[in-house]
C-alpha positions as CSV (number, residue, x, y, z in Angstrom):
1,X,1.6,4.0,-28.7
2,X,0.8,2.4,-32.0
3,X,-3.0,2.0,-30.7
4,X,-3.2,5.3,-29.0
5,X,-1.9,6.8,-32.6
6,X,-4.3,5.5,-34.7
7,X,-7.4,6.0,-32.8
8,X,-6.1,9.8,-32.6
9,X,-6.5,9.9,-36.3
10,X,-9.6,8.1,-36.6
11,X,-11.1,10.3,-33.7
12,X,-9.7,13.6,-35.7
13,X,-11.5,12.3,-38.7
14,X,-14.7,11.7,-37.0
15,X,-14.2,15.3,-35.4
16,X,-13.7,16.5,-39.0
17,X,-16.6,14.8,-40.4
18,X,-18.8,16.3,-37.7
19,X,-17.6,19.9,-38.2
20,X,-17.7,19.6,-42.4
21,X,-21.3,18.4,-42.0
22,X,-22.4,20.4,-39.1
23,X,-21.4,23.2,-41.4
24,X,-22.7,22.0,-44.3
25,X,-26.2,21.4,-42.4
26,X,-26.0,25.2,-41.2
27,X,-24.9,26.4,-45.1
28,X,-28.1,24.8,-46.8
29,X,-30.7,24.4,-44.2
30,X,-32.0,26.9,-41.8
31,X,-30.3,27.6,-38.3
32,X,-32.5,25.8,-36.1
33,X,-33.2,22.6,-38.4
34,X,-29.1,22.6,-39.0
35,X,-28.1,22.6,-35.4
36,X,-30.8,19.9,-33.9
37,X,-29.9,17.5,-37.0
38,X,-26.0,18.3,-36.2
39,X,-26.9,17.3,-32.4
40,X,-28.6,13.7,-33.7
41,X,-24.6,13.1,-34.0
42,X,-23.4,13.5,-30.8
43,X,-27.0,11.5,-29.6
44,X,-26.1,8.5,-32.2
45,X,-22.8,8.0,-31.1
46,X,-23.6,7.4,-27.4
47,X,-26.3,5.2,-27.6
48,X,-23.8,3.2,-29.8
49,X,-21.0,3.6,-27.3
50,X,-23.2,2.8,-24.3
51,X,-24.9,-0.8,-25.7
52,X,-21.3,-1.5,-27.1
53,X,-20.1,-1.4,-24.0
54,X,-22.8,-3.1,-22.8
55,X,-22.0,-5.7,-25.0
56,X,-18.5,-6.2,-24.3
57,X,-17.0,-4.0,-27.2
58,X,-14.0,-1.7,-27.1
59,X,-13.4,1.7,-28.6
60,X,-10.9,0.8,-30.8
61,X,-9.6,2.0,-34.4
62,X,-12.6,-0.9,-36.0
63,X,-15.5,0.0,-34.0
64,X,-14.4,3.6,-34.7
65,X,-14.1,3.1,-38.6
66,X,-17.5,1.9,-38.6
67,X,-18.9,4.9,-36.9
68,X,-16.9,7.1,-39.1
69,X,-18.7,5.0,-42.3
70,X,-21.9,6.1,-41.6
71,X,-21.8,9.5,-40.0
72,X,-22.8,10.8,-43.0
73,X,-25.8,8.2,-43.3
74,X,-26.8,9.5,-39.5
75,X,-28.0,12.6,-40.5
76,X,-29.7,11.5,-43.6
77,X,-33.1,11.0,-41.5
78,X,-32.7,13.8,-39.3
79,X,-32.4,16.1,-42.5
80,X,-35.1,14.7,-44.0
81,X,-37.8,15.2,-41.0
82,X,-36.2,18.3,-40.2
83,X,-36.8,19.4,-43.9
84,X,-40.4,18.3,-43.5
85,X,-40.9,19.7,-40.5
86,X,-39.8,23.2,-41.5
87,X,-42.0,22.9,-45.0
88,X,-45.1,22.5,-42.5
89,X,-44.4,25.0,-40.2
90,X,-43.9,27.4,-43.4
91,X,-46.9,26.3,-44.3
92,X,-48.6,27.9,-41.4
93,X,-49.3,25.2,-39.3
94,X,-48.5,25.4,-35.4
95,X,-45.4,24.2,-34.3
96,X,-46.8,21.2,-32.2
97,X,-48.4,20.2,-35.4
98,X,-45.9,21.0,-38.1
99,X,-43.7,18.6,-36.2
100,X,-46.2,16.0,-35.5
101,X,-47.5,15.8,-39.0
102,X,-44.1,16.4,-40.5
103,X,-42.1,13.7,-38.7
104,X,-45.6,11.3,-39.6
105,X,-45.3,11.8,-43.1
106,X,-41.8,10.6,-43.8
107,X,-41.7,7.7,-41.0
108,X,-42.3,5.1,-43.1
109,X,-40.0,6.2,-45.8
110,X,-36.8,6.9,-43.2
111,X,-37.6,3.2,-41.6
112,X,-37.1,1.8,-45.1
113,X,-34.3,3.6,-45.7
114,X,-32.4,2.8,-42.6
115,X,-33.6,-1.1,-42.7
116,X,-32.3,-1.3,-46.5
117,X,-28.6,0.2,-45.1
118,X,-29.1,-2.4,-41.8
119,X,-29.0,-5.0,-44.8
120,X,-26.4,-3.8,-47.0
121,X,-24.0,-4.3,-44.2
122,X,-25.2,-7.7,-43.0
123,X,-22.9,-10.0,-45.0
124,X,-20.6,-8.6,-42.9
125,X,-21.3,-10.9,-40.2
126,X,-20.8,-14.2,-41.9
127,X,-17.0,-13.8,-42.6
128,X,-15.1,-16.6,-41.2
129,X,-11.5,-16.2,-40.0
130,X,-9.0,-13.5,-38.9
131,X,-10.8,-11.3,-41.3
132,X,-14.2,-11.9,-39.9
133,X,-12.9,-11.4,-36.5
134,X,-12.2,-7.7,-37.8
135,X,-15.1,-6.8,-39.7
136,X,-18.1,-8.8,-37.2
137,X,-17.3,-5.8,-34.9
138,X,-18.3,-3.4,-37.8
139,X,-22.1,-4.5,-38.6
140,X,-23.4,-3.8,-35.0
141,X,-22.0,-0.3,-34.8
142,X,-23.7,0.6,-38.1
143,X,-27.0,-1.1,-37.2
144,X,-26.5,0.8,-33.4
145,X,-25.4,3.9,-34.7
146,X,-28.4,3.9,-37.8
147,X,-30.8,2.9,-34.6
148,X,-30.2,5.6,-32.6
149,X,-30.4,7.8,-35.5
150,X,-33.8,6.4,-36.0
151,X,-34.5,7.0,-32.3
152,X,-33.3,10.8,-32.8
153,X,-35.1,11.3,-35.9
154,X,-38.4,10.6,-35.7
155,X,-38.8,11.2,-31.9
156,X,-36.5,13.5,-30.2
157,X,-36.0,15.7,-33.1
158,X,-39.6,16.8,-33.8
159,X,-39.9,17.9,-29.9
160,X,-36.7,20.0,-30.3
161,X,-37.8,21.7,-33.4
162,X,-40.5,22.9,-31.7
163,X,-38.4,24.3,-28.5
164,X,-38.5,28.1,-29.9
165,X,-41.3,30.3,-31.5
166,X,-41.2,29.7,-35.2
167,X,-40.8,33.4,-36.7
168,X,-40.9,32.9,-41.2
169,X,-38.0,34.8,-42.4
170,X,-38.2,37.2,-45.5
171,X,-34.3,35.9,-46.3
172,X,-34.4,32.6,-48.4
173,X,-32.1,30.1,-47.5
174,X,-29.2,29.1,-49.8
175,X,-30.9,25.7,-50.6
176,X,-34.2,27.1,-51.0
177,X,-32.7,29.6,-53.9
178,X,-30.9,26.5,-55.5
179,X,-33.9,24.7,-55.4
180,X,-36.4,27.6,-56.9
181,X,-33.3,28.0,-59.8
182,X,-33.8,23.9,-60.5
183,X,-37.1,23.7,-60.9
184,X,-37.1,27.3,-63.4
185,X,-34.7,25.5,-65.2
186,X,-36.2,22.3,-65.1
187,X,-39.5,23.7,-66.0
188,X,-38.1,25.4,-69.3
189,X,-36.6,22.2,-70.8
């Protein structure tokens, strides 16, 4: 009952975390970049359940902490190329192409970025002990979960964004208004 308890809570925290950013995605980047980056969630978390399984892990309140720890690092990529994407195809280019050349251009950038996480969380497999029986569990989740972000990211997402006809809006988006009032700003100063 204990068990069954606290994996409730973690699992309504992850569900939380999913909703706040799947909102947040929808709030400040446009409707079809926010909901294909929101779906590299859902993507991430079950390649990471199904090699954990395949690798004798449990779902349990530890290898669910560590998913929760970087579900906000998931979508960093996906936002990212998604961004890029979206510049290119405002640009003009085709959609085939704004996705090809968008997802390109930031590849080597996002493979750094998720290699540099992979190693901030790697002293986490040396513990010895009780302690290190706890937190060994924690480092291949993150690296799973950050790979199949990766996977998401550079190739599935491009092919999604390019599902529907592209159609430029005349409404701006709430970020790209933020963003035109920081650089007026920053230009006067």
């Amino acid at each position: 009952i204990d068990l069954r308890n606290r994996l409730q809570i973690v699992s309504s925290n992850g569900l939380l975390g999913f909703g706040l950013i799947f909102l947040l995605l929808m709030t400040f980047l446009n409707k079809r970049a926010g909901f294909w980056v929101a779906l590299g969630i859902p993507f991430s978390l079950s390649v990471t359940l199904i090699v954990t399984n395949f690798m004798g892990y449990s779902i349990n309140v530890i290898t669910l902490s560590a998913v929760i720890i970087v579900l906000g690092i998931v979508v960093d990529d996906a936002i990212i190329v998604a961004e890029n994407i979206t510049k290119k195809m405002q640009a003009g280019l085709p959609l085939k192409e704004a996705a090809i050349i968008g997802a390109k251009e930031v590849t080597q950038p996002i493979i750094a970025s998720i290699l540099a996480t992979c190693i901030a969380f790697l002293p986490l497999l040396v513990f010895d002990g009780r302690f290190g029986s706890f937190v060994q569990v924690l480092a291949p989740v993150i690296f799973l979960m950050l790979g199949g972000s990766l996977i998401e990211s550079l190739f599935l997402l491009p092919s999604h964004m390019t599902l529907l006809p592209y159609k430029p809006k005349k409404s701006i988006s709430l970020f790209t208004k933020l963003e035109a009032r920081y650089t007026h700003w920053n230009t006067r100063i």
